[in-house]
MITORLUM-938300 format. One record per residue (C-alpha): x, y, z; residue in one letter. Coordinates in steps of 0.02 Angstrom, whole numbers, plus 50000, padded with zeros to 5 digits. Layout:
// MITORLUM-938300
(gudo (X,Y,Z),A) ...
***
This chain:
// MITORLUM-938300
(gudo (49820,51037,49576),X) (gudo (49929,51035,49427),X) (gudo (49778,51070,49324),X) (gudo (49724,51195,49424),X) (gudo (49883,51299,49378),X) (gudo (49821,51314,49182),X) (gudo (49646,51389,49228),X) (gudo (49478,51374,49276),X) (gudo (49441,51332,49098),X) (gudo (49575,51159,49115),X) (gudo (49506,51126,49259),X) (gudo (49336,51103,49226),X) (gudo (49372,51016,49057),X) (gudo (49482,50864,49154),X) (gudo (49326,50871,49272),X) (gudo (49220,50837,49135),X) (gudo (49327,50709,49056),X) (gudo (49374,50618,49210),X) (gudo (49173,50590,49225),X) (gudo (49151,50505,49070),X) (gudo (49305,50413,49109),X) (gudo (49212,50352,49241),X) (gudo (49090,50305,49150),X) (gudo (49184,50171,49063),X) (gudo (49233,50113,49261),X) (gudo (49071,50072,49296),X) (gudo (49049,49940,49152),X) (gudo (49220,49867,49208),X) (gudo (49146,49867,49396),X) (gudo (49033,49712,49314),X) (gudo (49194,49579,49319),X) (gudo (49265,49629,49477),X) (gudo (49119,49637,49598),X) (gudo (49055,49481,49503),X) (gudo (49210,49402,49545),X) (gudo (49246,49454,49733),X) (gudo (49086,49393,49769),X) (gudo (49119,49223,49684),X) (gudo (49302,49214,49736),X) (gudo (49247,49268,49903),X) (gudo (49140,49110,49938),X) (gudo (49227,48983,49849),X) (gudo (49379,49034,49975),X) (gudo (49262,49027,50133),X) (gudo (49203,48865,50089),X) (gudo (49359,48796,50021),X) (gudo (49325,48760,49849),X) (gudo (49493,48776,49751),X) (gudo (49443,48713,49586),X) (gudo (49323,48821,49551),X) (gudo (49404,48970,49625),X) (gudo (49523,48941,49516),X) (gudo (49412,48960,49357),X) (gudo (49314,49097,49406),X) (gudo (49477,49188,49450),X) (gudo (49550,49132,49247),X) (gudo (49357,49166,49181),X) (gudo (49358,49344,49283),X) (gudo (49518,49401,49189),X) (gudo (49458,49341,49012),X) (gudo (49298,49427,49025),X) (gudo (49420,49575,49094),X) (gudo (49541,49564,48933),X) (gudo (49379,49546,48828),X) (gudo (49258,49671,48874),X) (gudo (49396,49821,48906),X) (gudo (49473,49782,48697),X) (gudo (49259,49798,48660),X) (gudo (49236,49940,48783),X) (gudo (49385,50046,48731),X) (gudo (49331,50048,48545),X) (gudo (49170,50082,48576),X) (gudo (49215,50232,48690),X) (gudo (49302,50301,48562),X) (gudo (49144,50337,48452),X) (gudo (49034,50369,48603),X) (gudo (49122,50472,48739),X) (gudo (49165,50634,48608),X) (gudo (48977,50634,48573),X) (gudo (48922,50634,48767),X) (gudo (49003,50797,48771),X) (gudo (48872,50884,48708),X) (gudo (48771,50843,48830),X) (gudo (48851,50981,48925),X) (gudo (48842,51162,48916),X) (gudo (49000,51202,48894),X) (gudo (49101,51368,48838),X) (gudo (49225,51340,48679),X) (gudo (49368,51341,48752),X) (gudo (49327,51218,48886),X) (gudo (49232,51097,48749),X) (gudo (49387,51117,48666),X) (gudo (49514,51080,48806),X) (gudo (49412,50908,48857),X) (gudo (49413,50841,48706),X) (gudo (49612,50836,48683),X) (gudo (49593,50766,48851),X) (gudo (49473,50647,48843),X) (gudo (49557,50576,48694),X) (gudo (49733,50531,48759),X) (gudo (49646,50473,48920),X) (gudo (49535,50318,48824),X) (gudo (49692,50246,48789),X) (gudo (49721,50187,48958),X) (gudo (49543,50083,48967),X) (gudo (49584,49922,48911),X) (gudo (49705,49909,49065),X) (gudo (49584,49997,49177),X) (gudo (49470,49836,49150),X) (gudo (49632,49717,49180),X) (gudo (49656,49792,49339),X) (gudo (49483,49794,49412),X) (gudo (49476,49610,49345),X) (gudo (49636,49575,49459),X) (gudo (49550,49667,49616),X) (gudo (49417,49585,49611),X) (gudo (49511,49411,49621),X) (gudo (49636,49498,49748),X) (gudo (49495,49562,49866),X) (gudo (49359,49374,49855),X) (gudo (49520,49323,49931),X) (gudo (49540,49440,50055),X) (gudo (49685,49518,50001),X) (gudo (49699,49698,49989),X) (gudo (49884,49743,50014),X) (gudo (49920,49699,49821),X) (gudo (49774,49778,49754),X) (gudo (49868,49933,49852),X) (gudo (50037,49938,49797),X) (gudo (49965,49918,49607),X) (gudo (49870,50075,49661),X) (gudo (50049,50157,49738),X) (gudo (50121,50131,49585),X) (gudo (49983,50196,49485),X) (gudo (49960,50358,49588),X) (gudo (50144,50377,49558),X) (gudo (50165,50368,49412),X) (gudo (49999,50475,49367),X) (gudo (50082,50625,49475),X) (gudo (50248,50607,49404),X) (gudo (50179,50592,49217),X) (gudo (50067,50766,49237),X) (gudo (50201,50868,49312),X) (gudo (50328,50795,49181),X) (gudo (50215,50818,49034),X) (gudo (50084,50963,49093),X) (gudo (50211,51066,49122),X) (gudo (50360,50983,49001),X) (gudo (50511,50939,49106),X) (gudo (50652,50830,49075),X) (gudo (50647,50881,48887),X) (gudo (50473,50834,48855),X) (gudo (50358,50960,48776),X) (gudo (50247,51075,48867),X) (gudo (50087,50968,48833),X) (gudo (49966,51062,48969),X) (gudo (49786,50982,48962),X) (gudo (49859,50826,48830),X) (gudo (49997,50780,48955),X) (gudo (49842,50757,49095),X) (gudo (49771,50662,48972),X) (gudo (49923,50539,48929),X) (gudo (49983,50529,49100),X) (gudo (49805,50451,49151),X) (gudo (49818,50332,49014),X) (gudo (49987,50273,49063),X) (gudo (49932,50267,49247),X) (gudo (49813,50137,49205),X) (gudo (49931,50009,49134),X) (gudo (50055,50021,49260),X) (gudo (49930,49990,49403),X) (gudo (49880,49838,49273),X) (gudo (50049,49768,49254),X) (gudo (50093,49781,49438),X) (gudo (49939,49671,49507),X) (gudo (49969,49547,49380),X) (gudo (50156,49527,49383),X) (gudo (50120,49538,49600),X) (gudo (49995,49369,49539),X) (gudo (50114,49311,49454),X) (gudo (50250,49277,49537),X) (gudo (50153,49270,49704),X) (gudo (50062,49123,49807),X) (gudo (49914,49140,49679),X) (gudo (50026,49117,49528),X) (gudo (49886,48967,49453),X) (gudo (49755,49105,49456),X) (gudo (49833,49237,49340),X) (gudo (49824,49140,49161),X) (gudo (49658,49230,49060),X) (gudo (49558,49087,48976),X) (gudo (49434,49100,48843),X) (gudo (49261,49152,48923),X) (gudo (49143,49037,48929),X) (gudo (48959,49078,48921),X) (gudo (48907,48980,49071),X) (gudo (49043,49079,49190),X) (gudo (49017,49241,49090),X) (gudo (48813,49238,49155),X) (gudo (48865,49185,49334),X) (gudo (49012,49326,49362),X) (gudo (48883,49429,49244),X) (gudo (48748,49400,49332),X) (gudo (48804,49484,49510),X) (gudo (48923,49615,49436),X) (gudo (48790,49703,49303),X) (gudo (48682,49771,49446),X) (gudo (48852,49807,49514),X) (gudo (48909,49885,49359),X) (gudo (48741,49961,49337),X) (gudo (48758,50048,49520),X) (gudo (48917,50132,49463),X) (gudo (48846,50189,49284),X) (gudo (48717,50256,49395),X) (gudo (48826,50352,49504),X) (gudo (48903,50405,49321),X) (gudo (48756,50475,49222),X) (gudo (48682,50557,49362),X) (gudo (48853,50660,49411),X) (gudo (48851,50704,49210),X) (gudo (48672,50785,49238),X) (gudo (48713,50830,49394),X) (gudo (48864,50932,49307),X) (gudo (48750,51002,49173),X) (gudo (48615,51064,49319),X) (gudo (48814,51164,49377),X) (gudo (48852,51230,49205),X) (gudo (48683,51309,49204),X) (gudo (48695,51411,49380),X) (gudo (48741,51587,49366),X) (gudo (48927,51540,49431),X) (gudo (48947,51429,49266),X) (gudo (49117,51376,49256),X) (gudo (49150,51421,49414),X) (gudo (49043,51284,49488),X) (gudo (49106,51163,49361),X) (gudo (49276,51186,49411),X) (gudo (49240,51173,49609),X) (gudo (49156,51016,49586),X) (gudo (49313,50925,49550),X) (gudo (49406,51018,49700),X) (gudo (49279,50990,49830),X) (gudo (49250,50794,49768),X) (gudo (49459,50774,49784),X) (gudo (49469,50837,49953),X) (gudo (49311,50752,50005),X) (gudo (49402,50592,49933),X) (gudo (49503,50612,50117),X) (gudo (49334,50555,50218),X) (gudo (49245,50443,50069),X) (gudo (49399,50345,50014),X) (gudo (49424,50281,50186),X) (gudo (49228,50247,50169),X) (gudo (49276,50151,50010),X) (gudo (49423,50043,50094),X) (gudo (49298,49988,50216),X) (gudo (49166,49934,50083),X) (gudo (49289,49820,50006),X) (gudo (49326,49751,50170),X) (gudo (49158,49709,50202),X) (gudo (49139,49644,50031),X) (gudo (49257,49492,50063),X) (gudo (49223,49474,50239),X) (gudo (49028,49445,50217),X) (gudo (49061,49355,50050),X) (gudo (49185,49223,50144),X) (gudo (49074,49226,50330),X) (gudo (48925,49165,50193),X) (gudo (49027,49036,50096),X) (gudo (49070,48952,50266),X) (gudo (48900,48948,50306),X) (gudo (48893,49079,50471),X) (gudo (48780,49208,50430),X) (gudo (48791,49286,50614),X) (gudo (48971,49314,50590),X) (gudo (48925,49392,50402),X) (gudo (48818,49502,50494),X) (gudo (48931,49558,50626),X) (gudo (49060,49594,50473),X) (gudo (48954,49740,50401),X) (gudo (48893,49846,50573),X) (gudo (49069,49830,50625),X) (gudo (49145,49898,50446),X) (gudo (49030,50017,50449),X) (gudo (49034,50073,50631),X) (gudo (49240,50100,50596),X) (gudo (49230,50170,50427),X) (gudo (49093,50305,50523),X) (gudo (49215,50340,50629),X) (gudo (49333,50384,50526),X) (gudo (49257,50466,50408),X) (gudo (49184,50594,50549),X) (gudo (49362,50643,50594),X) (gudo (49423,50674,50401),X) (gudo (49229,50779,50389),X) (gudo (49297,50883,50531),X) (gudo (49474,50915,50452),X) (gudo (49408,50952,50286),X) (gudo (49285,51079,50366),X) (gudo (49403,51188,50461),X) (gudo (49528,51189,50347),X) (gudo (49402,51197,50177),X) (gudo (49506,51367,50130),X) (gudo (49661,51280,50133),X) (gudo (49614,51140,50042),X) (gudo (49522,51235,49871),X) (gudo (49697,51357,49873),X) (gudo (49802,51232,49844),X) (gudo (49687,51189,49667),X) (gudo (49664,51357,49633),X) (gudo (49689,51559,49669),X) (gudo (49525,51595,49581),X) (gudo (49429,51693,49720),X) (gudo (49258,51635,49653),X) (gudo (49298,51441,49618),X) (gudo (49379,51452,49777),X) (gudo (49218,51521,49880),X) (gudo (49121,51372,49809),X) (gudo (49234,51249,49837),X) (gudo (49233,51295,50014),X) (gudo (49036,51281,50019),X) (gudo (49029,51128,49941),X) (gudo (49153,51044,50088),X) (gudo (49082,51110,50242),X) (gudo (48877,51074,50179),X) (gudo (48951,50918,50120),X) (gudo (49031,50879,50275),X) (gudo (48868,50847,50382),X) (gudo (48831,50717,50294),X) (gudo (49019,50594,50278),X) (gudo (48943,50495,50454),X) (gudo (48793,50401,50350),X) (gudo (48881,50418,50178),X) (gudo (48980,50290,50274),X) (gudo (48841,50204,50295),X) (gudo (48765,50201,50145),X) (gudo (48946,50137,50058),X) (gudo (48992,50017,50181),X) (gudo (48829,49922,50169),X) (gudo (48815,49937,49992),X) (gudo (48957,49841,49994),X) (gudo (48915,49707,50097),X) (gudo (48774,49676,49999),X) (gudo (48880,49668,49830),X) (gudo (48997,49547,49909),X) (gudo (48837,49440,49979),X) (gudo (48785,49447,49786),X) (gudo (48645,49542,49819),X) (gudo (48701,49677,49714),X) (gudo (48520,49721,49630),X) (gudo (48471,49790,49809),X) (gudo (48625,49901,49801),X) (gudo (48610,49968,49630),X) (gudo (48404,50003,49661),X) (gudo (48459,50078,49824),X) (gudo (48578,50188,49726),X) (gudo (48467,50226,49577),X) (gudo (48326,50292,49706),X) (gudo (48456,50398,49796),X) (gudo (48536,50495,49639),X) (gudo (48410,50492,49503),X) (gudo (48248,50487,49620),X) (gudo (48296,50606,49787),X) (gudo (48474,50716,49720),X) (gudo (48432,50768,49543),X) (gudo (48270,50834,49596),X) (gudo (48299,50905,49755),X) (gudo (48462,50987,49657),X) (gudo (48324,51066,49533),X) (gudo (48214,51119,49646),X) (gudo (48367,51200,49767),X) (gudo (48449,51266,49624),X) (gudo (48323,51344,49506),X) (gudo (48147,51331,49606),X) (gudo (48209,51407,49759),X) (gudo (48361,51520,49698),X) (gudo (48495,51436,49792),X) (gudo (48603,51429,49629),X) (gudo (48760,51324,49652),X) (gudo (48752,51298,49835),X) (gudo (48580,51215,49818),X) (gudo (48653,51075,49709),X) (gudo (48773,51052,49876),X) (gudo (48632,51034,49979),X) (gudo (48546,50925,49875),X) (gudo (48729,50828,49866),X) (gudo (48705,50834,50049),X) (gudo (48540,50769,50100),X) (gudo (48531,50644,49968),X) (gudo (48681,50547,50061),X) (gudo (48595,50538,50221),X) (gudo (48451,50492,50126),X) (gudo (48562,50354,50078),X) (gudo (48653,50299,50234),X) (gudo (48461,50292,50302),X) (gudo (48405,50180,50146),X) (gudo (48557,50069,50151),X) (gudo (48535,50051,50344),X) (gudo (48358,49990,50324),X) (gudo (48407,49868,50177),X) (gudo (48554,49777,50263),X) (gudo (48442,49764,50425),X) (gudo (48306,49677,50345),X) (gudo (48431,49534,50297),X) (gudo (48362,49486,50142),X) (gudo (48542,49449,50066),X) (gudo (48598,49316,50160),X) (gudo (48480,49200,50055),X) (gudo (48542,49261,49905),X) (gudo (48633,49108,49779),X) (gudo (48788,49151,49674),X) 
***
């Protein structure tokens, strides 16, 4: 919203960035689902000691890979830009961007290191307030420095940029000062990574990882297939509106993933796979549910919602497409997330990401092409594609979980 105020131009250019950002999420998704799903059953069947050390292994591989990950961002991200087909001053705009936001990686991968402890466990509450206090301060931060009150300068797309970065280490420092001086206190010292608990926590959170760097490159081409529709910018710029007012229906979606995460994770560790079975229809049964009421608000009030991003008429028209085709398909997106979660959490994560891959790279990209370009939908084709390819996916991930294949899976 606050970005919307500078233009379309700084709106698709945080758009832009915040994907590649999200890019470097994905490889930090690798310690924390590893760890939930270890965590998860060494709490269901009561074994401390080596909770323990996969909880102290999880947050050395955390510390590790984000120093690793954050320097080599810095000499890959810039060049992934051209990837897109961007205008100057939008090329431009991401890059100051995109630069200031990098710095807040390293404690990006310390906090999803922390979750993943915090959720094997079955605790969600902290991983929450660390995200309070992150959202917080990220709000505060890009009216303060977007728009340069309290004496700082007027910093515009950089201030979006910084207050990111500085988002990310406070959510860091809150979960593990909340371990620290919480119940858990033992599990909150990083120790050296050891290559035996590095290919175990490795082993389940790659494909995990993998999954999200596959949700990652295809939104980047999915992107590029936008900045090449007649609406151009346009498109780019109601991508990130429609996705953050979607983010009412899928985040619930999201919460209820996680849930199911620990709950089949612990249900398997104590040895009841009925009751591990029961955990994912119900989570995904409520998050449905849910998510079918927040479809319905964003689709009556779509208008609304893209207004209060931006007054341009023609961003504004396709942000209201993209909610109300997207909205059909929120009850088996819920679904599709809420099993692919109880799969990570059994450790059957390589079903997940293949289920994934086959859903963005196999079904949307081409079905976006052909919508798009082949059949002259332009930018409401890639919606529909957007569309379909979810219940595609709630169908896939339905079929998956049902054959129950994961409950014989080791970790």
């Amino acid at each position: 919203m606050f970005v919307g105020v500078l233009g379309a131009a700084a709106l698709a250019a945080v758009g832009v960035g915040g994907q590649l950002i999200f890019l470097m999420m994905a490889l930090a998704m690798a310690v924390s689902m590893g760890s939930t799903a270890i965590v998860a059953r060494m709490a269901g069947a009561g074994d401390l000691a080596n909770l323990q050390r996969a909880a102290r292994q999880s947050l050395g591989i955390a510390l590790g890979l984000g120093l690793i990950i954050t320097a080599l961002g810095y000499r890959v991200l810039p060049l992934l830009l051209n990837w897109y087909d961007l205008a100057p001053d939008t090329m431009r705009l991401t890059r100051q961007f995109l630069v200031l936001a990098m710095g807040g990686l390293p404690g990006m991968f310390l906090m999803m290191g922390l979750m993943g402890t915090f959720r094997g466990l079955g605790d969600t509450r902290s991983p929450m307030i660390a995200s309070i206090a992150a959202t917080c301060v990220h709000i505060l931060g890009d009216w303060v420095l977007i728009f340069g009150r309290f004496g700082f300068p007027e910093m515009g797309v950089r201030g979006a940029g910084w207050a990111m970065a500085l988002s990310m280490w406070v959510g860091a420092g809150t979960l593990w000062l909340l371990q620290r001086t919480g119940e858990h206190r033992q599990l909150a010292i990083p120790e050296w990574p050891h290559k035996s608990w590095v290919w175990r926590i490795l082993r389940i959170g790659v494909p995990a990882s993998l999954r999200t760097l596959i949700y990652a490159t295809s939104a980047i081409a999915f992107t590029m297939l936008l900045s090449m529709t007649q609406a151009g910018t346009a498109a780019v710029a109601a991508l990130p509106i429609g996705l953050t007012a979607e983010s009412i229906a899928f985040m619930p979606g999201f919460a209820f993933a996680i849930a199911a995460s620990a709950l089949v994770g612990q249900a398997l560790g104590a040895k009841n796979e009925r009751l591990a079975e029961r955990f994912g229809w119900v989570a995904a049964w409520q998050a449905c549910a849910v998510m079918s009421v927040m479809a319905a608000v964003f689709f009556i009030w779509a208008e609304p919602f893209a207004r209060w991003f931006t007054r341009d008429p023609e961003v504004v028209a396709l942000a209201v497409a993209y909610l109300r085709i997207n909205a059909i398909s929120e009850p088996l997106l819920a679904f599709g997330l809420v099993l692919a979660g109880a799969l990570q959490g059994a450790g059957d994560s390589l079903k997940a990401m293949l289920g994934t891959f086959i859903t963005q790279w196999v079904v949307r990209l081409p079905l976006a092409y052909l919508l798009t370009f082949t059949l002259g939908l332009d930018a409401h084709g890639t919606w529909w594609a957007m569309s379909l390819s979810s219940i595609f996916n709630g169908l896939l991930f339905i079929a998956l979980f049902r054959r129950g294949g994961w409950k014989r899976v080791r970790v």
